[in-house]
N, CA, C and O atoms as a DFTB+ gen file, in Angstrom:
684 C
 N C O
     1  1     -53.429      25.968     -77.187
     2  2     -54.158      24.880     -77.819
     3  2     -55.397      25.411     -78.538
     4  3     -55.801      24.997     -79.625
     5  1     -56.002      26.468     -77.734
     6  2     -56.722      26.970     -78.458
     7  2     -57.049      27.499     -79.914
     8  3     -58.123      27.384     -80.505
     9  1     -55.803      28.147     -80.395
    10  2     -55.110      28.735     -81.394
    11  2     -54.307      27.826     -82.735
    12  3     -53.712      28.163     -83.759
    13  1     -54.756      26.186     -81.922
    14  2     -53.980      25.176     -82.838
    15  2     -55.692      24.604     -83.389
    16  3     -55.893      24.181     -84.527
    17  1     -56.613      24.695     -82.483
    18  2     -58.080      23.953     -83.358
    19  2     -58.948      24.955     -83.939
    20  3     -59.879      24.832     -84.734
    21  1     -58.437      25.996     -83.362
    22  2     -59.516      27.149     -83.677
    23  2     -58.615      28.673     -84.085
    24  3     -58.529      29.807     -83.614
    25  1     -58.256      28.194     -84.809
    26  2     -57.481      29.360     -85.291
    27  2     -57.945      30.915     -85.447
    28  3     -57.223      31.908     -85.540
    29  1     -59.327      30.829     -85.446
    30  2     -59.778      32.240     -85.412
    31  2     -59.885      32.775     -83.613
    32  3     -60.442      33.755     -83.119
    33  1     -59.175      31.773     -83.046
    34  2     -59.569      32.913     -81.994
    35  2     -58.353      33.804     -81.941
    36  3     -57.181      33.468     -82.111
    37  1     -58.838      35.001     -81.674
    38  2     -57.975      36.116     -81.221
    39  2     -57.668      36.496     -79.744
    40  3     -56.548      36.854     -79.378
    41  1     -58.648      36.399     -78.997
    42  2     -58.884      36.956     -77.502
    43  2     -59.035      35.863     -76.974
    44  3     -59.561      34.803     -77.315
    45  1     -58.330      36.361     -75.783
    46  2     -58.524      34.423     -74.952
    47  2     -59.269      34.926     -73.454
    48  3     -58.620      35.867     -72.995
    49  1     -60.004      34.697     -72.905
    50  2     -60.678      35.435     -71.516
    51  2     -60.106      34.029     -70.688
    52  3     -60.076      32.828     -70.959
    53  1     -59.686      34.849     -69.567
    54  2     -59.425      32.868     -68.740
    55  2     -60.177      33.856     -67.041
    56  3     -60.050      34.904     -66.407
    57  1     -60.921      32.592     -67.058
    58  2     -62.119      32.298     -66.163
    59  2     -61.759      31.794     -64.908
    60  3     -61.168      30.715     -64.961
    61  1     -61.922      32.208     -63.927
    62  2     -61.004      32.194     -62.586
    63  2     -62.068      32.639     -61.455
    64  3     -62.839      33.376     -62.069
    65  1     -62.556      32.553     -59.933
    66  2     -62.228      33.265     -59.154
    67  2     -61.656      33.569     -58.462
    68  3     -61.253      32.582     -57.846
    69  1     -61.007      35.062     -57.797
    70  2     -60.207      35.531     -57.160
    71  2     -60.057      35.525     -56.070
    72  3     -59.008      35.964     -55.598
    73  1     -61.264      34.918     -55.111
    74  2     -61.625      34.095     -54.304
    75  2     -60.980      32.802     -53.967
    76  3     -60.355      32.548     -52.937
    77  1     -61.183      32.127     -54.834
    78  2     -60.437      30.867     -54.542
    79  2     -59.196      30.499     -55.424
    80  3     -58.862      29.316     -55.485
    81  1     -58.603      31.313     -56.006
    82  2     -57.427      31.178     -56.762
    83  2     -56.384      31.804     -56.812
    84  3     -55.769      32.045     -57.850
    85  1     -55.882      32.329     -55.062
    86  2     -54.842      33.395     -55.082
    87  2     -53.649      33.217     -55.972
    88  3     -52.851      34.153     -55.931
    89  1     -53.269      31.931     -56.998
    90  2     -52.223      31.972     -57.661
    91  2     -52.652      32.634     -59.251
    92  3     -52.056      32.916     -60.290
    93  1     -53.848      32.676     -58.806
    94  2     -54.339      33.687     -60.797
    95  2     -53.482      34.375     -61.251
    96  3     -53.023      34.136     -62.368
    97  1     -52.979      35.577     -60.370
    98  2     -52.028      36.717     -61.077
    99  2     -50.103      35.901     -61.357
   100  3     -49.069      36.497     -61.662
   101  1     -50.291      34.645     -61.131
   102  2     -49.177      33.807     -61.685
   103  2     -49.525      33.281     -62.939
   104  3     -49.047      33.765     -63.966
   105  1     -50.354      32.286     -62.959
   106  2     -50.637      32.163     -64.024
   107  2     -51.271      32.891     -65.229
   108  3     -51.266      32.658     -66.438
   109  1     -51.932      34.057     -64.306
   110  2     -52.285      34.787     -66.057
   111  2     -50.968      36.207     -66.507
   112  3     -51.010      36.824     -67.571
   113  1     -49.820      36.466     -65.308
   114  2     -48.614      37.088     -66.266
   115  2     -47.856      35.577     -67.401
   116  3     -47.192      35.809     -68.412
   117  1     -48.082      34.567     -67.046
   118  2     -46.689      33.514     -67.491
   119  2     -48.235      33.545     -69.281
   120  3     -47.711      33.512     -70.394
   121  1     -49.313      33.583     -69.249
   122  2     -50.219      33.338     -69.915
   123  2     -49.867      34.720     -71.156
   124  3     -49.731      34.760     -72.379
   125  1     -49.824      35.737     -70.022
   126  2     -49.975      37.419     -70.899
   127  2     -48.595      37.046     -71.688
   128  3     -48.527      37.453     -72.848
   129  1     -47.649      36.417     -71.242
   130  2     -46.109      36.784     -71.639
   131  2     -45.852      35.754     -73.116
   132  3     -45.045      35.842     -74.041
   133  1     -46.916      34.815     -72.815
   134  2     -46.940      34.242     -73.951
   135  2     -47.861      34.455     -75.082
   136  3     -47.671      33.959     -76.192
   137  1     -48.858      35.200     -74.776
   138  2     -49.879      35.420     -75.826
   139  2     -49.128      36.181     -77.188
   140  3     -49.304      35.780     -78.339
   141  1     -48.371      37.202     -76.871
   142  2     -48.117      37.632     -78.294
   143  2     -47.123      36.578     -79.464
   144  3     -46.793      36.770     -80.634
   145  1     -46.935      35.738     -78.760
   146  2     -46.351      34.662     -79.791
   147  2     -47.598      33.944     -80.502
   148  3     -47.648      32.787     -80.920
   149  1     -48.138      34.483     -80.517
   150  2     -49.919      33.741     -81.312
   151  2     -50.785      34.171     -81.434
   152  3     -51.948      33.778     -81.351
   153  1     -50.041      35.647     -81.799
   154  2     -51.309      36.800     -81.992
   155  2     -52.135      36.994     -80.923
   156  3     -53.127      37.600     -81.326
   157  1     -52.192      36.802     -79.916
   158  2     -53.436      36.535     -79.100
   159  2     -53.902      37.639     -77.920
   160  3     -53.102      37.594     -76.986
   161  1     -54.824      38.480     -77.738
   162  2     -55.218      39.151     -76.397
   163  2     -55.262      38.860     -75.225
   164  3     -54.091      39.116     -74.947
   165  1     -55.672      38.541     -74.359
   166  2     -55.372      38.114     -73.237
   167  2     -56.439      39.109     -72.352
   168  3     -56.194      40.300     -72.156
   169  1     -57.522      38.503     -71.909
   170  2     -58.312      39.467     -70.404
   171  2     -58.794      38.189     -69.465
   172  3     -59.455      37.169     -69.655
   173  1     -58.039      38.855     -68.245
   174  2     -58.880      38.331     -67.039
   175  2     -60.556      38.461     -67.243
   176  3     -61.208      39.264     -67.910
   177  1     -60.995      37.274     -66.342
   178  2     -62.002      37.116     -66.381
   179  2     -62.881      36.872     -64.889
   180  3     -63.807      36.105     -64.624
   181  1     -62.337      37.623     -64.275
   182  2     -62.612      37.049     -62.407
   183  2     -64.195      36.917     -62.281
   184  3     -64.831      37.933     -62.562
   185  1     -64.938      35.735     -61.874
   186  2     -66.261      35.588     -61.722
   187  2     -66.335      35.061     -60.354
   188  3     -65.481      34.268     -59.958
   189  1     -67.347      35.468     -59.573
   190  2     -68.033      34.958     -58.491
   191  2     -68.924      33.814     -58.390
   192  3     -68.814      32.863     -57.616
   193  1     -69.705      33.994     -59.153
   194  2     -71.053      33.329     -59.154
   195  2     -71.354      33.019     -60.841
   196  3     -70.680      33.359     -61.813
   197  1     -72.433      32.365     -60.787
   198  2     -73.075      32.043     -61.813
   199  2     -73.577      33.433     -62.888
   200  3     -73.312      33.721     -64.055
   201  1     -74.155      33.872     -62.155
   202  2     -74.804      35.169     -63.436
   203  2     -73.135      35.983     -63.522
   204  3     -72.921      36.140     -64.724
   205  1     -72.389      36.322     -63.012
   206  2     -71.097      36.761     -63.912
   207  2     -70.488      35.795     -64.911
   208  3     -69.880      36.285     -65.863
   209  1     -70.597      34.291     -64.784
   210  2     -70.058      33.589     -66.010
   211  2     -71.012      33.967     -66.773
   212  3     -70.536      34.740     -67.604
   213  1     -72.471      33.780     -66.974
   214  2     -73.251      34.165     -68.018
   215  2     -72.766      35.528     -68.289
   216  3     -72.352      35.604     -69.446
   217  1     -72.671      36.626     -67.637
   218  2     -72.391      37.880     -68.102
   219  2     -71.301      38.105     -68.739
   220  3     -71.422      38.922     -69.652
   221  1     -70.078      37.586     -68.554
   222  2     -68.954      37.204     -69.350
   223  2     -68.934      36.570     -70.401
   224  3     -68.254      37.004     -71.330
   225  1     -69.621      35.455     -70.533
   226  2     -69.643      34.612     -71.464
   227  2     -70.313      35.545     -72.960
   228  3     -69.775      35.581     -74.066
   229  1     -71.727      36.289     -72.515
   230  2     -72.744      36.749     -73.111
   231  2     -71.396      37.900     -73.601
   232  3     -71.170      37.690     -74.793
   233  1     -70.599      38.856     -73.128
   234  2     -69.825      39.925     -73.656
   235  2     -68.828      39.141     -74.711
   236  3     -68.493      39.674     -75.769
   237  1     -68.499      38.158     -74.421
   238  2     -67.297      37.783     -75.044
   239  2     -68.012      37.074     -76.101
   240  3     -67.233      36.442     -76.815
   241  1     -68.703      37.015     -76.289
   242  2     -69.693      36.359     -77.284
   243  2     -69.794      37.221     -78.466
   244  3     -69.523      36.999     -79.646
   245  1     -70.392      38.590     -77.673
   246  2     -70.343      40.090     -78.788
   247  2     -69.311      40.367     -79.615
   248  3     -69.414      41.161     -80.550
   249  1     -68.075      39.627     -79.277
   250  2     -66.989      40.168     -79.772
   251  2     -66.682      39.110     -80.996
   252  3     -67.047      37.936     -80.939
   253  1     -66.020      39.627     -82.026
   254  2     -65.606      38.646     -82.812
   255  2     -64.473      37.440     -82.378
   256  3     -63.754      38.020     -81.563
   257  1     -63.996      36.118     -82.522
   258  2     -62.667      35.668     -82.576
   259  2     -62.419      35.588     -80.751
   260  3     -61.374      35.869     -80.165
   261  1     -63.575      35.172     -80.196
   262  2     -62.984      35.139     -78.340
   263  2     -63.327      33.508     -78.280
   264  3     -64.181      32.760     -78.755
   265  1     -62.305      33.411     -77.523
   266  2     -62.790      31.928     -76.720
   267  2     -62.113      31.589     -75.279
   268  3     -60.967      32.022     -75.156
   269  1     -62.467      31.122     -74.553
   270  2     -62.157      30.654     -72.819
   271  2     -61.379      29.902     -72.944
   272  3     -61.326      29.039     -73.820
   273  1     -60.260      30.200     -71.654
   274  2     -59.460      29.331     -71.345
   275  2     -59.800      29.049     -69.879
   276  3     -59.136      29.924     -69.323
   277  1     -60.539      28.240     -68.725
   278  2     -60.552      28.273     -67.555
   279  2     -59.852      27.573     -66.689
   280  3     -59.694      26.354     -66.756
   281  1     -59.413      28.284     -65.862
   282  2     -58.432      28.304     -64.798
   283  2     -58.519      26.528     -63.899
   284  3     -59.553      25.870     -63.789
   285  1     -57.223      26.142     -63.411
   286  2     -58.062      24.899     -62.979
   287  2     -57.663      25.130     -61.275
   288  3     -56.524      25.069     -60.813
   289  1     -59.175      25.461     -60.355
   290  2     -59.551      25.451     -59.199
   291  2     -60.869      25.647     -59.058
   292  3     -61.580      26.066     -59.971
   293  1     -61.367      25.294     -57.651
   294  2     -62.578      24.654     -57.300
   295  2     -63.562      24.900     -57.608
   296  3     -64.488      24.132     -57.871
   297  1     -63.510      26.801     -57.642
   298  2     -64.597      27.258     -57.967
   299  2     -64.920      26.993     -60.013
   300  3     -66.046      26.988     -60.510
   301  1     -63.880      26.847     -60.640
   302  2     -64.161      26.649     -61.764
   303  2     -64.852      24.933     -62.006
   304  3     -65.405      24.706     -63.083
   305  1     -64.791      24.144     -61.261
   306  2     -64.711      22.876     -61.154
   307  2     -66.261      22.653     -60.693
   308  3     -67.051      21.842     -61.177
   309  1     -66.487      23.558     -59.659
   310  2     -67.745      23.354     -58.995
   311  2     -68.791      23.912     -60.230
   312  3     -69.614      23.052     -60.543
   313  1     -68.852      24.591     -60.629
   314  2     -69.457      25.570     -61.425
   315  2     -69.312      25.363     -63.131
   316  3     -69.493      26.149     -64.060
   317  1     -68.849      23.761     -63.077
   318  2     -67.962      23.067     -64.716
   319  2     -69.617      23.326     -65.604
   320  3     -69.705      23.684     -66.779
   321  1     -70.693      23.060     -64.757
   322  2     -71.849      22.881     -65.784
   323  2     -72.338      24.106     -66.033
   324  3     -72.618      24.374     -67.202
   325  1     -72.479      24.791     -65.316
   326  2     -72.947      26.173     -66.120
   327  2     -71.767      26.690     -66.692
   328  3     -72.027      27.649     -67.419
   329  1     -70.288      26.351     -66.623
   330  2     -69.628      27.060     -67.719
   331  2     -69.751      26.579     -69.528
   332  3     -69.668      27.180     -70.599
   333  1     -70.006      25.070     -69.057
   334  2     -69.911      24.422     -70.484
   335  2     -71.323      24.787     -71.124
   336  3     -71.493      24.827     -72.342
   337  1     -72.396      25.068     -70.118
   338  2     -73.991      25.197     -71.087
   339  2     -73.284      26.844     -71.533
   340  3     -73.141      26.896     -72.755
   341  1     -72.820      28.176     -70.810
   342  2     -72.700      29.244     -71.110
   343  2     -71.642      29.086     -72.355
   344  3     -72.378      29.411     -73.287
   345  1     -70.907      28.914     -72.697
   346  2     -69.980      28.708     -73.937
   347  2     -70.891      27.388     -74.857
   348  3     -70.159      26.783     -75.641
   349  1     -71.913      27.058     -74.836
   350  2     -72.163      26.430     -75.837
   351  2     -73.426      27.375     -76.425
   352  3     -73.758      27.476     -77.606
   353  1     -73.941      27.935     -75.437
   354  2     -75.332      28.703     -75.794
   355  2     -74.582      29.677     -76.284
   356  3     -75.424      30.346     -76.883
   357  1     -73.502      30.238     -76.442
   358  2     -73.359      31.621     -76.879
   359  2     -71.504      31.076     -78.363
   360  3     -70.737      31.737     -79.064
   361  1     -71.720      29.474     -78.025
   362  2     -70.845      29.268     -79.254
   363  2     -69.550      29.681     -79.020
   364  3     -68.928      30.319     -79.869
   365  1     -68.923      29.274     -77.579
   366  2     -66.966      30.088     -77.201
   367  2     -66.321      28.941     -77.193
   368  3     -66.528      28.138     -76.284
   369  1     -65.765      28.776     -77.828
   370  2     -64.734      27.818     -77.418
   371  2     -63.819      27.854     -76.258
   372  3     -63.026      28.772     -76.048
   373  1     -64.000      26.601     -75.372
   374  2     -63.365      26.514     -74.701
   375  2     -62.560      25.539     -74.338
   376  3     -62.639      24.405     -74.809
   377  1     -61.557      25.968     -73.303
   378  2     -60.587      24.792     -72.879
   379  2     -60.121      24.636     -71.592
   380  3     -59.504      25.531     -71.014
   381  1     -60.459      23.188     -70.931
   382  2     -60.195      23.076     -69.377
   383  2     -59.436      22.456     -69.223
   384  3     -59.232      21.871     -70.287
   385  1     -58.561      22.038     -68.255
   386  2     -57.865      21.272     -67.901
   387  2     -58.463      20.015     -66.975
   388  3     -57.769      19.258     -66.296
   389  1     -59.804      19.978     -67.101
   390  2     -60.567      18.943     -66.285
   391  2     -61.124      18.040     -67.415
   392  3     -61.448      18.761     -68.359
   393  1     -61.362      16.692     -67.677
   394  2     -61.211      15.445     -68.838
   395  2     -62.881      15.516     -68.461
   396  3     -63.552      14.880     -69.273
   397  1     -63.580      16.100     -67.499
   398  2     -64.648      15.953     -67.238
   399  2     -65.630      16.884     -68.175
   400  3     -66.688      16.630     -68.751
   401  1     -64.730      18.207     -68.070
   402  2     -65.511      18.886     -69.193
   403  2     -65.439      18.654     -70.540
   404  3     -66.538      18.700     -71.094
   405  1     -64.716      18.472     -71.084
   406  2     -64.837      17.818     -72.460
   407  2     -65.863      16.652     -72.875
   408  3     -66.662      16.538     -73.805
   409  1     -65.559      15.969     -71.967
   410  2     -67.004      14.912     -71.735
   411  2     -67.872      15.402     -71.171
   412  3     -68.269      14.638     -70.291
   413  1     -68.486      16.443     -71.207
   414  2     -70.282      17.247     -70.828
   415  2     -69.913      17.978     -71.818
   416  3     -70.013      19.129     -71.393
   417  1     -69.431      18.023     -73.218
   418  2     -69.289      18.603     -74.364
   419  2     -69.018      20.031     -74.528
   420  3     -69.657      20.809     -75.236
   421  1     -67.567      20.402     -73.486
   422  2     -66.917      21.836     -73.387
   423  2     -66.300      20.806     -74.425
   424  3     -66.440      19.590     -74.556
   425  1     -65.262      22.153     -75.398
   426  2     -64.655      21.930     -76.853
   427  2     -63.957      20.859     -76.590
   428  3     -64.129      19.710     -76.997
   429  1     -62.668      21.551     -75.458
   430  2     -61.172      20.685     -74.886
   431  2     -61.197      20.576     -73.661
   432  3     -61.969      21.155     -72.897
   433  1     -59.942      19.459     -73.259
   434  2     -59.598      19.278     -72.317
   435  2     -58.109      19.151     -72.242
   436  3     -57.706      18.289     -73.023
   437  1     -57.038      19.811     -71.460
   438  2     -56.009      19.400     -71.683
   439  2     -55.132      19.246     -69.948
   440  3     -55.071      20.218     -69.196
   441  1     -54.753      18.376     -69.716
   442  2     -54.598      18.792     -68.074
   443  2     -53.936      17.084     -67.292
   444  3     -54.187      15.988     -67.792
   445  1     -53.435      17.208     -66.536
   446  2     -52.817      16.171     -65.964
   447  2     -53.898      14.771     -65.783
   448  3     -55.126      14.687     -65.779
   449  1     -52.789      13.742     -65.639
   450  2     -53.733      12.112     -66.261
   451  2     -53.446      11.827     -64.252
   452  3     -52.546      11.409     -63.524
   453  1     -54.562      12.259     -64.139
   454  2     -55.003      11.908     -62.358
   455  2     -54.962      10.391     -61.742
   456  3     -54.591      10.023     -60.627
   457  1     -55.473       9.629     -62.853
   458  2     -55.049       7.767     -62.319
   459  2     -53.884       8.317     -62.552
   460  3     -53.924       9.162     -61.658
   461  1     -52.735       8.510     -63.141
   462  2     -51.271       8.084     -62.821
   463  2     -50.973       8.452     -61.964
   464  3     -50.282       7.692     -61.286
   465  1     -51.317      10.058     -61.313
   466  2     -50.766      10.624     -60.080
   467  2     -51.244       9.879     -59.354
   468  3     -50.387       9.162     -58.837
   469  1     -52.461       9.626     -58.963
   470  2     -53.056       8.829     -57.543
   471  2     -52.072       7.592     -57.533
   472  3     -51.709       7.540     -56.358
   473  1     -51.404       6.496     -58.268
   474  2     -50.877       5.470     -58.553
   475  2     -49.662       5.829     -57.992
   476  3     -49.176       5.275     -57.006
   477  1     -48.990       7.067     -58.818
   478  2     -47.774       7.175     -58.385
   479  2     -47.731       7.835     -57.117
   480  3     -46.623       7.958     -56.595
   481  1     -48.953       8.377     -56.405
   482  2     -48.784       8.861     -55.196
   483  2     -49.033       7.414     -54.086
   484  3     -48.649       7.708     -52.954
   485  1     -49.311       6.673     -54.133
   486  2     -49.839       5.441     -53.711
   487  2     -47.929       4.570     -53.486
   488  3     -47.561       3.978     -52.471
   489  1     -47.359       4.716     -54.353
   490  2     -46.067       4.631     -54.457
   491  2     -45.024       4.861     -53.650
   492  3     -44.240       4.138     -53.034
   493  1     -45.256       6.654     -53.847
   494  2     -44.397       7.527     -53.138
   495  2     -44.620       7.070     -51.069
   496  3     -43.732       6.847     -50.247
   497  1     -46.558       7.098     -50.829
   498  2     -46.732       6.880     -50.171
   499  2     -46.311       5.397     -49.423
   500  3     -46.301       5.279     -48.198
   501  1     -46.172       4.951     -49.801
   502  2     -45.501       2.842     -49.771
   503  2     -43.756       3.460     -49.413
   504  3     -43.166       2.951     -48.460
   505  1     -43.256       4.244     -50.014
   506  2     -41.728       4.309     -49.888
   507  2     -41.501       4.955     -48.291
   508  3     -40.487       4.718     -47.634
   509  1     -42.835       5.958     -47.720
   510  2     -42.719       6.556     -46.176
   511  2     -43.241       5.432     -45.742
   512  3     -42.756       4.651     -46.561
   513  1     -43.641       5.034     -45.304
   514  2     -44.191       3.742     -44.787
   515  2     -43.031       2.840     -44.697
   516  3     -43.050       2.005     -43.792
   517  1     -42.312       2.869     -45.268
   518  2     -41.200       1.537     -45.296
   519  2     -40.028       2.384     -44.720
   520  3     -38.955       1.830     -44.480
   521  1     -40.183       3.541     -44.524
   522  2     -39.278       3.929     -43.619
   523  2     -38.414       5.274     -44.149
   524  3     -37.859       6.020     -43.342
   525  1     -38.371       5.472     -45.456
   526  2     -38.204       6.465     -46.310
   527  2     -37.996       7.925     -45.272
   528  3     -38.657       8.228     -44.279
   529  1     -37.104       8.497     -45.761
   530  2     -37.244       9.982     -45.028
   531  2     -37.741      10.963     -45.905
   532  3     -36.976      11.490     -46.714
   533  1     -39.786      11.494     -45.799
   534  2     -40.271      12.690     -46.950
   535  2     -39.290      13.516     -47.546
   536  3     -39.288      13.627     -48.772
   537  1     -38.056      14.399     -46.520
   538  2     -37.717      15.027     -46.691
   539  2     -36.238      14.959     -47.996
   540  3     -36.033      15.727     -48.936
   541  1     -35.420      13.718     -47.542
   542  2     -35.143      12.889     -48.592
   543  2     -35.687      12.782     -50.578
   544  3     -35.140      12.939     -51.669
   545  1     -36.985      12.445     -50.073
   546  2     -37.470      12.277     -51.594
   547  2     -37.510      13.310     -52.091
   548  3     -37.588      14.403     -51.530
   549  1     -37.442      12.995     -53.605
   550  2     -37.638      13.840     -54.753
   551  2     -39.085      14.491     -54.791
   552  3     -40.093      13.943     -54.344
   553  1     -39.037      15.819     -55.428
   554  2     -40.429      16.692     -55.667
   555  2     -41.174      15.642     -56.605
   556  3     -40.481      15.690     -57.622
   557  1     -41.926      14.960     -56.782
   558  2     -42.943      14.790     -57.901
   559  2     -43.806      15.183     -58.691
   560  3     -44.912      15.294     -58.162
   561  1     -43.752      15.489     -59.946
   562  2     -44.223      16.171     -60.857
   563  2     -45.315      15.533     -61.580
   564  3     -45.200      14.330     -61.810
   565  1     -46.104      16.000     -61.879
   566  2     -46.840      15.213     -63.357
   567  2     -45.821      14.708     -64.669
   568  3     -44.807      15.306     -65.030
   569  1     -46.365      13.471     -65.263
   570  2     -45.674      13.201     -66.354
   571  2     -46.421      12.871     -67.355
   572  3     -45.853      13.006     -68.439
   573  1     -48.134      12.255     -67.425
   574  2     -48.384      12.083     -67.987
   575  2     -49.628      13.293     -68.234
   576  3     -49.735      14.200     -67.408
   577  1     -50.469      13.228     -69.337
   578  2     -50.910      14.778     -69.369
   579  2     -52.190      14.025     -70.807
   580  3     -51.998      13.226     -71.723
   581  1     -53.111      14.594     -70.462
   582  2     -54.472      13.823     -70.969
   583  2     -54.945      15.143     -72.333
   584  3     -54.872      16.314     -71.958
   585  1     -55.309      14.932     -73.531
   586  2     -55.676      15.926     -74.235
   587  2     -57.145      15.284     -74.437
   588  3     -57.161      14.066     -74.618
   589  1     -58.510      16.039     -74.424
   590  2     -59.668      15.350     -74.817
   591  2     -60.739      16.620     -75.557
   592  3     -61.086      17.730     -75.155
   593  1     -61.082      15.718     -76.998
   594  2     -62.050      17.180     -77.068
   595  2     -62.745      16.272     -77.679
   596  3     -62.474      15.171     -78.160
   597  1     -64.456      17.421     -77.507
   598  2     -65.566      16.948     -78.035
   599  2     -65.813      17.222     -79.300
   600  3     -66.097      18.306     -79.809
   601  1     -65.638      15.746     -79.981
   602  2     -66.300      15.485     -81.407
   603  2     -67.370      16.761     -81.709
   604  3     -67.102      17.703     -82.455
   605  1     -68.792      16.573     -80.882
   606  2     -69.985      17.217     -80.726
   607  2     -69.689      18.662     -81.097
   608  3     -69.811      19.374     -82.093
   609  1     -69.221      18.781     -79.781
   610  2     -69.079      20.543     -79.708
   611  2     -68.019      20.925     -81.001
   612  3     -68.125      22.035     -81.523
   613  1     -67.127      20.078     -81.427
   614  2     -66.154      20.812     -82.433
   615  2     -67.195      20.533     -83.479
   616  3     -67.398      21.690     -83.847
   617  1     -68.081      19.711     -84.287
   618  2     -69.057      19.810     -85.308
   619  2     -69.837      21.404     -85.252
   620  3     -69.680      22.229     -86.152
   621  1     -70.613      21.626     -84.138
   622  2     -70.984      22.268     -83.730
   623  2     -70.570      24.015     -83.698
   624  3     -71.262      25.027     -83.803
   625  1     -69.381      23.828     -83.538
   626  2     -68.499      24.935     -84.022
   627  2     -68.040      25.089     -85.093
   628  3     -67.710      26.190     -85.536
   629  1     -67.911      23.734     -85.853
   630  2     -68.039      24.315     -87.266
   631  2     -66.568      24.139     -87.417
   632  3     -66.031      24.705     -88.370
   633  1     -65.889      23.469     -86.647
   634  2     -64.158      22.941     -86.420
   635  2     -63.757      21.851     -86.956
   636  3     -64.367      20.782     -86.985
   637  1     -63.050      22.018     -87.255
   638  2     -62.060      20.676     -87.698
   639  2     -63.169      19.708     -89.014
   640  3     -62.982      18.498     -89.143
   641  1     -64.088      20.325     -89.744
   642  2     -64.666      19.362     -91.095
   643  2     -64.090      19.207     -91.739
   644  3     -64.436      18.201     -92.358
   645  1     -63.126      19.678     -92.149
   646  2     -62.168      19.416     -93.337
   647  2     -60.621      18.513     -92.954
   648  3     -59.666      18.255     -93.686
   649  1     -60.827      18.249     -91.758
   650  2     -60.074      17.236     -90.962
   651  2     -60.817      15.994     -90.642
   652  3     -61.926      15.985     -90.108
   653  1     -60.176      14.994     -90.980
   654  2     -60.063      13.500     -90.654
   655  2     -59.583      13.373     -89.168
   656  3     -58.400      13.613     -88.929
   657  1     -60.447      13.003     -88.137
   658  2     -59.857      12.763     -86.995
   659  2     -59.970      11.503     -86.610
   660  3     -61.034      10.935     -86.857
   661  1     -58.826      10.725     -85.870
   662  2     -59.272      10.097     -84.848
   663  2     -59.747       9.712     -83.617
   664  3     -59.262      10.323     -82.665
   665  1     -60.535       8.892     -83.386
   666  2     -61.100       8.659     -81.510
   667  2     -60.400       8.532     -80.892
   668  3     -59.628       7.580     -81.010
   669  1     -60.289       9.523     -79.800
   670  2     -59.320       9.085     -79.031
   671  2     -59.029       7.599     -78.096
   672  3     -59.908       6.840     -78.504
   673  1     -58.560       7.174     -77.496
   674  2     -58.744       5.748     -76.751
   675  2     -59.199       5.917     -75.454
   676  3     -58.506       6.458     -74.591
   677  1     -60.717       5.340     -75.183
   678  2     -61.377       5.421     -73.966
   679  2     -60.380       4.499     -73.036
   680  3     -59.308       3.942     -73.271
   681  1     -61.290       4.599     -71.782
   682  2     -60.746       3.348     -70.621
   683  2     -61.635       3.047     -70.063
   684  3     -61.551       2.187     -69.186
């Protein structure tokens, strides 16, 4: 998605800790395996704390054509506000899968529509209750899937002016 608003990025850093995200090295081979279909680099980005996102952010900054992709777990979640001030002070585009960062004016947001799951888990949950066997039911997946980006921050970047956009539909 990155590569569809911001076409100059080249390098994608995805922002993770290794700490709390033992599935990283899943998602960033299925990530590596796809990057060369879009020109794209690909570096881990494992951070602990706060002054390594700034320190990351500040390197990838130096470079021409980089922008963030961050990982979606806790520690990225807990830590949503100093990632979005560090990619705005140093100008990275980025993209979360949390609807929260896009609204504190990170670029994007792209990532599962959470009222439907809670709804449809509310559901699933009503069908054990009535007597249902868990083991019986079907896996449940996400179906619906939320895209959100900031007007602000894409001006700001200097994105999409020569595009006519529309607002997306609040709730």
């Amino acid at each position: 998605m990155l590569t569809e608003i911001t076409p100059r990025v080249a390098t994608v850093v995805v922002l993770y800790n290794p700490d709390s995200a033992p599935f990283a090295g899943l998602v960033l081979r299925a990530i590596e395996a796809a990057a060369p279909s879009f020109a794209m680099a690909v570096r881990a980005a494992p951070c602990r704390d706060d002054a390594e996102i700034d320190a990351m952010m500040t390197g990838l900054a130096r470079e021409e054509r980089g922008g963030v992709l961050v990982m979606p777990e806790i520690f990225t979640a807990v830590h949503r506000d100093v990632i979005v001030a560090a990619a705005a002070r140093h100008r990275l585009p980025a993209v979360d899968p949390n609807r929260k960062s896009a609204a504190n004016d990170e670029l994007m947001s792209y990532g599962i529509d959470r009222l439907d799951l809670f709804r449809r888990t509310a559901a699933y949950a009503d069908r054990i209750l009535k007597g249902a066997n868990p083991a019986d039911l079907p896996v449940q997946n996400p179906t619906k899937f939320e895209l959100t980006i900031s007007l602000k921050t894409a001006k700001s970047l200097g994105i999409g002016s020569r595009r006519r956009c529309s607002p997306l539909p609040t709730r």
